[in-house]
C-alpha positions in Angstrom: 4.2 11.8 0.3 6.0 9.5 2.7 4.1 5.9 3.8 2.6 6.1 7.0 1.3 2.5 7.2 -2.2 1.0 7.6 -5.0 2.3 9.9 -5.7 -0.5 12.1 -9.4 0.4 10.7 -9.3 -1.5 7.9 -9.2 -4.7 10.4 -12.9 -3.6 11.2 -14.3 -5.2 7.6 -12.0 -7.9 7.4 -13.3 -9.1 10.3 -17.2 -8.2 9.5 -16.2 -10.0 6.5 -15.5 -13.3 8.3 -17.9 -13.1 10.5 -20.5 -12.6 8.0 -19.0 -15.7 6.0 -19.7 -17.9 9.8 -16.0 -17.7 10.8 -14.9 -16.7 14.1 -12.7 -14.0 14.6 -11.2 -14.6 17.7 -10.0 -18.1 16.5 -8.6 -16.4 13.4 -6.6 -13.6 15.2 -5.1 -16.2 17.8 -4.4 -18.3 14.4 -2.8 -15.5 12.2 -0.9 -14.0 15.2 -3.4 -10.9 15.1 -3.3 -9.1 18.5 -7.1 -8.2 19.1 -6.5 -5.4 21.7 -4.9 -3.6 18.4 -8.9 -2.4 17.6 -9.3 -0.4 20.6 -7.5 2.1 19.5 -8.8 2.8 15.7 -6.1 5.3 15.4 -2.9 3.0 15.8 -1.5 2.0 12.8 0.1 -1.5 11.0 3.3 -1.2 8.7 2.4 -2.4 5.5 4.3 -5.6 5.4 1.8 -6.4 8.4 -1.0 -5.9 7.0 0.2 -7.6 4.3 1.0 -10.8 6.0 -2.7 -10.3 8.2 -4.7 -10.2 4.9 -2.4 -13.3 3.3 -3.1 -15.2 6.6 -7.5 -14.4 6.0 -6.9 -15.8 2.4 -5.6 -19.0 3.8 -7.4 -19.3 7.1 -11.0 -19.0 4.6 -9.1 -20.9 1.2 -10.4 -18.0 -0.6 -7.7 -17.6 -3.1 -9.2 -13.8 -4.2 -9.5 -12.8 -0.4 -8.5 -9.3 -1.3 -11.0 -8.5 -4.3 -14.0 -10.3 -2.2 -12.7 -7.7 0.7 -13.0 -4.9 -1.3 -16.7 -5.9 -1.4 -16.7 -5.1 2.0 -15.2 -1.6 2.9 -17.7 0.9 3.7 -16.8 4.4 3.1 -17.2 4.9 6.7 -14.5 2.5 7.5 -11.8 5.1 5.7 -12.9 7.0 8.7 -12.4 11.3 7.7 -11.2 10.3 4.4 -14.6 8.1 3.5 -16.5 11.4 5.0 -15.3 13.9 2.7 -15.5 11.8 -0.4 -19.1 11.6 1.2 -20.1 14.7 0.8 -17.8 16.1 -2.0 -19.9 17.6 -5.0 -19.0 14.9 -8.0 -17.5 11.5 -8.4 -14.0 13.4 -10.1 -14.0 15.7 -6.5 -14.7 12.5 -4.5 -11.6 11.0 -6.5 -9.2 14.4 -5.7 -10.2 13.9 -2.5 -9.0 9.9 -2.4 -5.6 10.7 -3.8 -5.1 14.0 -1.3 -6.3 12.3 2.1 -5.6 8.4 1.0 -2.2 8.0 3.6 -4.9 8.7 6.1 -6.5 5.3 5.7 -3.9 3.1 4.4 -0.1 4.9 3.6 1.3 2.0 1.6 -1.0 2.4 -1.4 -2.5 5.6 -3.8 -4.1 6.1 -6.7 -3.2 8.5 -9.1 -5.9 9.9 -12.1 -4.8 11.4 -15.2 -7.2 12.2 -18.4 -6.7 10.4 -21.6 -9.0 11.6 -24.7 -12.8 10.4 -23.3 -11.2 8.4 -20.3 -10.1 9.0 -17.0 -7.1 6.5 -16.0 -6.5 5.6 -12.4 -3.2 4.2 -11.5 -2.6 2.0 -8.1 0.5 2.0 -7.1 2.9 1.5 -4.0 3.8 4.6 -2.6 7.5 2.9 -1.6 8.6 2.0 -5.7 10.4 -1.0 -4.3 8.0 -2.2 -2.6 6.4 -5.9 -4.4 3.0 -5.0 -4.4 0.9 -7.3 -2.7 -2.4 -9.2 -4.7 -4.8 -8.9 -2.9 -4.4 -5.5 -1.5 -4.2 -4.0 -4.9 -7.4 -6.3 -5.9 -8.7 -5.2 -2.7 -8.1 -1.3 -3.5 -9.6 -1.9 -7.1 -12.7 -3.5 -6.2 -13.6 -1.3 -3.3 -12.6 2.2 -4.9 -15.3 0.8 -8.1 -17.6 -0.5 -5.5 -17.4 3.3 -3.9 -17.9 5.1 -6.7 -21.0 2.9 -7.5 -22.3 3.7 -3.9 -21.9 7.7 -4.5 -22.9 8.6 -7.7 -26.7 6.4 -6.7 -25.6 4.3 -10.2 -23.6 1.8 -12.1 -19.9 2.8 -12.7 -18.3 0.1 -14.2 -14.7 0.3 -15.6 -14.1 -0.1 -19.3 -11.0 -1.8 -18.4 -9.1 -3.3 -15.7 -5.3 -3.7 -15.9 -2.9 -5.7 -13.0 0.5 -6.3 -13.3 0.7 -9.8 -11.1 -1.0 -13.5 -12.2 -4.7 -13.8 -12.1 -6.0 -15.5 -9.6 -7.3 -19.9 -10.4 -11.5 -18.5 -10.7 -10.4 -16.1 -13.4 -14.3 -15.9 -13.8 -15.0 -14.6 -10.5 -12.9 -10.9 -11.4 -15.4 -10.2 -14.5 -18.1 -10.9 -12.0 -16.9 -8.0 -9.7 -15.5 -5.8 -12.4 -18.1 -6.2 -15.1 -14.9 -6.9 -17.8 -11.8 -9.2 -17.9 -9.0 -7.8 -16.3 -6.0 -7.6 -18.3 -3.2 -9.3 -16.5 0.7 -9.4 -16.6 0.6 -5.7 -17.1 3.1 -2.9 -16.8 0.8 -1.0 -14.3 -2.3 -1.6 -12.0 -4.9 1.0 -13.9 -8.5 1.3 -13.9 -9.6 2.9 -17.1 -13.3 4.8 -16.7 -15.1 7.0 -18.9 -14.7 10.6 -18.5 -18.7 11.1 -18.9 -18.2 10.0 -14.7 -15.7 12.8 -13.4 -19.3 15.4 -13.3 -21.7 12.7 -12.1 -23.3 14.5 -8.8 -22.7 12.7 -5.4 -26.1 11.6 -4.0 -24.9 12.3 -0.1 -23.2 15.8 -1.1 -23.2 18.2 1.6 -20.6 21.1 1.0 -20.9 22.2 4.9 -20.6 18.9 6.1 -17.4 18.9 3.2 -15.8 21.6 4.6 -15.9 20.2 8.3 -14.6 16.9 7.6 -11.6 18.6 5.3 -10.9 20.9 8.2 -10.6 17.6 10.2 -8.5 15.7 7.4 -6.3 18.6 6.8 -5.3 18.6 11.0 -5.1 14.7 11.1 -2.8 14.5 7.8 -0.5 16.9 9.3 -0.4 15.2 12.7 0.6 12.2 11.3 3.5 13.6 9.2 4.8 16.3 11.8 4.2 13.6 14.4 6.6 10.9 12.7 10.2 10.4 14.6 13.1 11.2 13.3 13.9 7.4 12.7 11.3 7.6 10.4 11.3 10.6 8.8 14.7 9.8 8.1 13.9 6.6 6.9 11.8 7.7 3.9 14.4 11.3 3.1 17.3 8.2 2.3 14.8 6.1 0.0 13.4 9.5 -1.9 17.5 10.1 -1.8 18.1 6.4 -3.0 17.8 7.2 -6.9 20.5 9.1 -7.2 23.1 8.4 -4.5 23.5 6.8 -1.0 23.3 9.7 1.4 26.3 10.2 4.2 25.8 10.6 8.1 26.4 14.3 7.1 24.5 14.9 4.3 21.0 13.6 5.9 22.3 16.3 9.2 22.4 19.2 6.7 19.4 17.9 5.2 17.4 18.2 8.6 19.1 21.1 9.9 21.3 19.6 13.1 24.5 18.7 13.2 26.0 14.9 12.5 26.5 14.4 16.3 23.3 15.9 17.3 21.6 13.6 14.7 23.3 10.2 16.2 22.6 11.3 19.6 18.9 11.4 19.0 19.0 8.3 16.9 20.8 6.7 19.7 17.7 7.6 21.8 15.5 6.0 19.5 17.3 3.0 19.8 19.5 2.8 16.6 22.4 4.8 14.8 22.6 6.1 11.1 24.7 3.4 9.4 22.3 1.3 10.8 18.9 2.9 9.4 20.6 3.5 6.1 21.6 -0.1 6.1 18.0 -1.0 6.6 17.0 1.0 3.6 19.4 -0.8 1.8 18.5 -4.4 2.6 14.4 -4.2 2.0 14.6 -1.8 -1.1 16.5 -5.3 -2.1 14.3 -7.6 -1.0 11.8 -5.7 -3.1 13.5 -5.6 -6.5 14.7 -9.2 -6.1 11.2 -10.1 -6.0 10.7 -8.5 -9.6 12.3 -10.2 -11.9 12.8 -7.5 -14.0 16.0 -6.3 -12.2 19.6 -8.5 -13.0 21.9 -8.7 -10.1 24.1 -6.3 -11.6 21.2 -3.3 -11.6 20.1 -3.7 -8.2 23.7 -3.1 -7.1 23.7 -0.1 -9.0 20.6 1.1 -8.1 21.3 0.3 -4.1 24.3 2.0 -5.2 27.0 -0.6 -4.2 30.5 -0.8 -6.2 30.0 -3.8 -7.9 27.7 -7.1 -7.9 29.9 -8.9 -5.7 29.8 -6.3 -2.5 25.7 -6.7 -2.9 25.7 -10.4 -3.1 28.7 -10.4 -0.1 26.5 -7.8 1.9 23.0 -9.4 0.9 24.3 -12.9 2.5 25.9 -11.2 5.8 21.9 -9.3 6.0 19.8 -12.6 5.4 22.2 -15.5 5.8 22.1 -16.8 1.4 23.1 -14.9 -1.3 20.0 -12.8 -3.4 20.3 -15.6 -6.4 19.4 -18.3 -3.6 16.6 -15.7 -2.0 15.4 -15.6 -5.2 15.6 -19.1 -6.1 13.3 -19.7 -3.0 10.4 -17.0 -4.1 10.4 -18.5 -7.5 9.8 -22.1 -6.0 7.4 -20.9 -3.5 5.2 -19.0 -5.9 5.5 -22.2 -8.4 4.0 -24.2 -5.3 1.2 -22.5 -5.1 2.0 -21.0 -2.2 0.6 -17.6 -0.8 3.7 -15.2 -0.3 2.8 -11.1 1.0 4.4 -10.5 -1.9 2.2 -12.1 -4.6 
């Protein structure tokens, strides 16, 4: 399922978050850049590297260092609008859970979770619906603590997690994540999983209401399909070349045959919406780089394969002529920035 960004919703308990904390909101919106006007109209919605950059700029306007995890805290399952609704009044916590991963792109596009049985546990994965996307801190911190925090609030009881897996640093008040988990997250980790006991999937929801159910999946089901059918082609296109991306780097005329118009008719509407296909595809190209060169896992020579280039040399060449350095310098710099201590979207 392609990323459809942010709801602007999830501004609404960031900002009863700092308010409640004694900070003022205006001053922090005209600080971080944050257009106020964008909450009158709860159905707009932010690209993820916005939101991003928003939530990194409330960690440093408060020095809270775990901004996202202490957020979590904060989300209501009435701020995930329709989505918080039918998880409301689903029958169990394990139906409240199907629901999350089903109706999730309605609140926030950029990040699911995915559940998958193992012997007496259920594992939930968190993950970044764009693979080559760096996955940012504290929304990932942010989606864990809230979705245990939710659970807690349906089911009327504790629900702790037997275990808590990231794959980034922890944060310097290591202490603090037991205190919100109940356990020590595992850190450094190959994915971002919460491990619960299965006993939870029947627990009964305390708010269940299978009419009520019904009427808000009625709504979800209409609202999920408006917001994919209601994507422009510049977008829709954009997410066909990354799911294309794996295995080759799609022509002008295999992404028309792949829509169903021809190449001319596809550039003329491109052309309407202000850009061309080289230039899209291009686009593709240069941020599924910028997010392997910010894992470290990937050599130069495999993110020219994978971006599908000829050899090293045309990335780096191409890289420099997109962002002005080469990718070893762009690299060099997020490896001395994170060293400093300093907050980047991407950590």
């Amino acid at each position: 399922m392609p990323s459809r960004g942010i709801s602007v919703a999830f501004l609404i308990p960031m900002m009863r978050g700092l308010l409640r904390k004694g900070y003022d909101w205006a001053d922090f919106c005209t600080v971080a850049s944050v257009d106020m006007n964008m909450l009158q109209d709860v159905e707009s919605r932010l690209p993820e590297e916005e939101f991003t950059r928003i939530v990194t700029e409330a960690a440093r306007y408060t020095g809270d260092e775990l901004f996202g995890l202490h957020q979590g805290q904060e989300v209501t399952l009435s701020d995930l609008g329709v989505l918080g609704y039918v998880m409301m009044h689903s029958k169990t916590i394990g139906e409240a859970l199907t629901t999350y991963q089903k109706y999730n792109m309605l609140a926030c596009g950029g990040y699911n979770a995915a559940y998958q049985m193992d012997g007496e546990d259920i594992v939930i994965r968190l993950y970044a619906v764009n693979p080559a996307v760096a996955l940012s801190r504290h929304c990932i911190e942010d989606m864990a603590s809230s979705l245990c925090y939710a659970m807690k609030g349906l089911a009327g009881k504790q629900i702790g997690p037997k275990e808590v897996a990231f794959c980034h640093e922890p944060g310097q008040n290591i202490n603090e994540y037991a205190h919100v988990f109940g356990v020590m997250p595992k850190f450094r980790q190959e994915q971002n999983i919460l491990r619960m006991s299965q006993d939870i999937w029947d627990y009964p929801v305390l708010s269940s209401d299978s009419r009520l159910k019904g009427v808000f999946e009625a709504i979800a089901e209409e609202a999920k399909h408006r917001l994919i059918q209601g994507a422009k082609l510049t977008d829709k296109l954009y997410h066909w070349i990354i799911e294309s991306m794996p295995a080759r780097f799609p022509s002008l005329q295999e992404a028309a045959m792949a829509i169903r118009m021809s190449a001319r008719s596809l550039q003329a509407k491109l052309k309407q919406e202000g850009t061309s296909y080289n230039r899209l595809a291009n686009r593709v190209r240069r941020e599924l780089a910028l997010g392997y060169l910010a894992n470290p896992e990937y050599n130069m020579a495999e993110i020219a394969y994978l971006l599908h280039f000829s050899e090293p040399s045309a990335f780096q060449s191409t890289f420099k002529k997109w962002m002005g350095i080469s990718p070893g310098q762009y690299r060099l710099m997020l490896k001395e920035r994170a060293s400093s201590g300093e907050v980047l979207a991407s950590s």
